[in-house]
C-alpha positions in Angstrom: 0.0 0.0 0.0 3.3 2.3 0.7 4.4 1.5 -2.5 1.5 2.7 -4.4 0.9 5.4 -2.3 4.6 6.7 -2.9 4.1 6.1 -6.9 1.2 8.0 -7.1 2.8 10.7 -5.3 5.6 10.6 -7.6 3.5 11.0 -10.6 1.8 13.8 -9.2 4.9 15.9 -8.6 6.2 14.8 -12.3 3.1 16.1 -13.4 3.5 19.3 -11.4 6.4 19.7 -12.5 5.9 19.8 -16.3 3.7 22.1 -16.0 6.3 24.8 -15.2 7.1 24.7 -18.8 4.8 25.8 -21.8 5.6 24.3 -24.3 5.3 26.2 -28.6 2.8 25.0 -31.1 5.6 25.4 -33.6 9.9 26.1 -33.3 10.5 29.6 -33.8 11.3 32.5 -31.8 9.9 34.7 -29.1 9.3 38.4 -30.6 7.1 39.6 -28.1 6.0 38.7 -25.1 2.1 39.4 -24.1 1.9 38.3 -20.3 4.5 40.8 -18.1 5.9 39.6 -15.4 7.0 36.6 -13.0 4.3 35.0 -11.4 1.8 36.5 -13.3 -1.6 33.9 -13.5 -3.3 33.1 -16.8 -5.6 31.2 -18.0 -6.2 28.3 -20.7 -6.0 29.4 -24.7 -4.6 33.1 -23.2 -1.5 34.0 -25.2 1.5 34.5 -23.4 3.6 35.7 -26.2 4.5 36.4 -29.9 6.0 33.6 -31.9 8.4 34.6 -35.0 8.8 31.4 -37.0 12.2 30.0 -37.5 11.5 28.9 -40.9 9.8 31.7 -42.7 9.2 33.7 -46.1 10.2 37.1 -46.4 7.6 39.5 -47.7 6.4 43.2 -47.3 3.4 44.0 -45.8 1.9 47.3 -47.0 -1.6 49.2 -46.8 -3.1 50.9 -49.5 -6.2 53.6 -48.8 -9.9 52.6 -50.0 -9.6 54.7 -52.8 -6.3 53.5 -54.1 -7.4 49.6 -54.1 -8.7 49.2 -57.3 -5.9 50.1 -58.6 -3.6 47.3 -57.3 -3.7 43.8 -59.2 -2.4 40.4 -58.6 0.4 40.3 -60.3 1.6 43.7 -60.6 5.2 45.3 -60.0 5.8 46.9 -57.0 9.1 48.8 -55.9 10.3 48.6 -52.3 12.4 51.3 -50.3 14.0 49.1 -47.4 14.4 51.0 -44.2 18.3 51.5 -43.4 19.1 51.1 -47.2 20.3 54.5 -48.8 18.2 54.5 -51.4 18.0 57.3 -54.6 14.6 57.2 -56.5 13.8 58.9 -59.8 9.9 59.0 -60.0 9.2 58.1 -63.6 12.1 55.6 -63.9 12.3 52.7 -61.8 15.1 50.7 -63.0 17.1 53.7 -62.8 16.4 54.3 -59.3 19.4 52.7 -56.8 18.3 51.2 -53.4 14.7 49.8 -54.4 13.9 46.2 -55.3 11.3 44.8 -56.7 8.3 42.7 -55.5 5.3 41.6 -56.6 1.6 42.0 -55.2 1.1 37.9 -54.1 -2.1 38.7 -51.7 -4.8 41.7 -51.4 -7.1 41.5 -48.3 -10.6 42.1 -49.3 -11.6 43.5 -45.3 -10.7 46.7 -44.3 -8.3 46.7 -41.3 -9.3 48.9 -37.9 -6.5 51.7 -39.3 -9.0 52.4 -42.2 -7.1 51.0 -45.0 -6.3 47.5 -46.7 -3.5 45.2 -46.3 -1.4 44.0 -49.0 1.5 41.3 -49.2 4.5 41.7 -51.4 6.8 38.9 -52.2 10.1 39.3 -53.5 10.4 39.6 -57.3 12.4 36.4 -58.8 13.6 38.0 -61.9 15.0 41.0 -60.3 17.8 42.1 -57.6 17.4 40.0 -54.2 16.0 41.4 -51.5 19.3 42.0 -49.2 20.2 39.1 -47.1 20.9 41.1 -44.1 17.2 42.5 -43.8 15.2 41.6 -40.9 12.0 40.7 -40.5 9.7 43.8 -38.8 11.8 46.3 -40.4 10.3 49.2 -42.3 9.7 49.7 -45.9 8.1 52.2 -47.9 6.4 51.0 -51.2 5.4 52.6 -55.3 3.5 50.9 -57.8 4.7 51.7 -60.9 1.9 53.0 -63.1 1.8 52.9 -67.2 5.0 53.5 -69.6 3.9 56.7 -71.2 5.6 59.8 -72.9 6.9 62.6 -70.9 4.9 65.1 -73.2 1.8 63.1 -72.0 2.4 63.6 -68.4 3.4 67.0 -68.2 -0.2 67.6 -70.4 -2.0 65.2 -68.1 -0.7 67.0 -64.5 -1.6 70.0 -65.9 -5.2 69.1 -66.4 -5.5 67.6 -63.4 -6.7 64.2 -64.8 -5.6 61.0 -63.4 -3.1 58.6 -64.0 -3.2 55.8 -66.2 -2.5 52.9 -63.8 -0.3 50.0 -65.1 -2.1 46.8 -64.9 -0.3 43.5 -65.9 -1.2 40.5 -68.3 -3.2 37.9 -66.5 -3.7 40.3 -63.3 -6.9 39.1 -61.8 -9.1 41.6 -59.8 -10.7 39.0 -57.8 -9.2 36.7 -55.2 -8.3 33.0 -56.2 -9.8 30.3 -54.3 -7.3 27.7 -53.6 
């Protein structure tokens, strides 16, 4: 009877004891943590802290105004200013600019977000300049879409009048989201 009694109280304390450790869905690292402090209680399903994966795909996130949404595509070229990359753009001619890479618009959410405008996802372009190796994930980035080849006569006419640009759309872009 000793002997079970001292068993059982040995599972009990391994039991205990594992629960001092909490234990992530997936490997990764801890990029924010939600719960301050030691001793703090919590309870079940409450999250403690911000996972970043180990394994992960670099992308940009961006957010484009209401009004400015129908103009982005699937598809379409996008150039991205890295934060803490010198960086010299000439508006009008992108592959002349230095310090901007390209990417391409991979996801468009169709819900606004609680800041009032959409989110977007940009990938890195494959047949252009690599992202650089050293950038980290969460840093800054400011983004252009590129908007139609046209003549510099036509621009100067068309800021003058006050009409809007011709937006650059590519072949194949899609306006709707694909199921997958």
């Amino acid at each position: 009877a000793q002997v079970s009694k001292l068993e059982n109280d040995y599972t009990n304390y391994k039991m205990r004891s594992e629960l001092r450790y909490i234990k992530a869905p997936q490997n990764g690292y801890i990029n924010k943590v939600l719960t301050a402090g030691i001793g703090e209680t919590f309870k079940e399903g409450t999250p403690l802290v911000g996972i970043m994966p180990a394994d992960y795909d670099m992308a940009v996130e961006t957010f484009v105004a209401p009004i400015d949404l129908p103009l982005i595509h699937l598809g379409e070229s996008v150039r991205i200013q890295f934060d803490g990359w010198p960086a010299i753009v000439f508006s009008g001619w992108p592959n002349a600019s230095y310090g901007t890479y390209a990417g391409k618009v991979v996801a468009i959410e169709t819900f606004i977000n609680p800041n009032g405008k959409y989110r977007v996802l940009l990938s890195p372009d494959e047949e252009d300049q690599a992202w650089p190796d050293a950038l980290r994930v969460g840093s800054g980035a400011n983004t252009i879409a590129l908007l139609e080849d046209v003549p510099i006569w036509y621009e100067l006419w068309r800021q003058l009048n006050g009409f809007p640009p011709n937006y650059y759309q590519p072949e194949g872009a899609q306006d709707k989201p694909v199921k997958k």
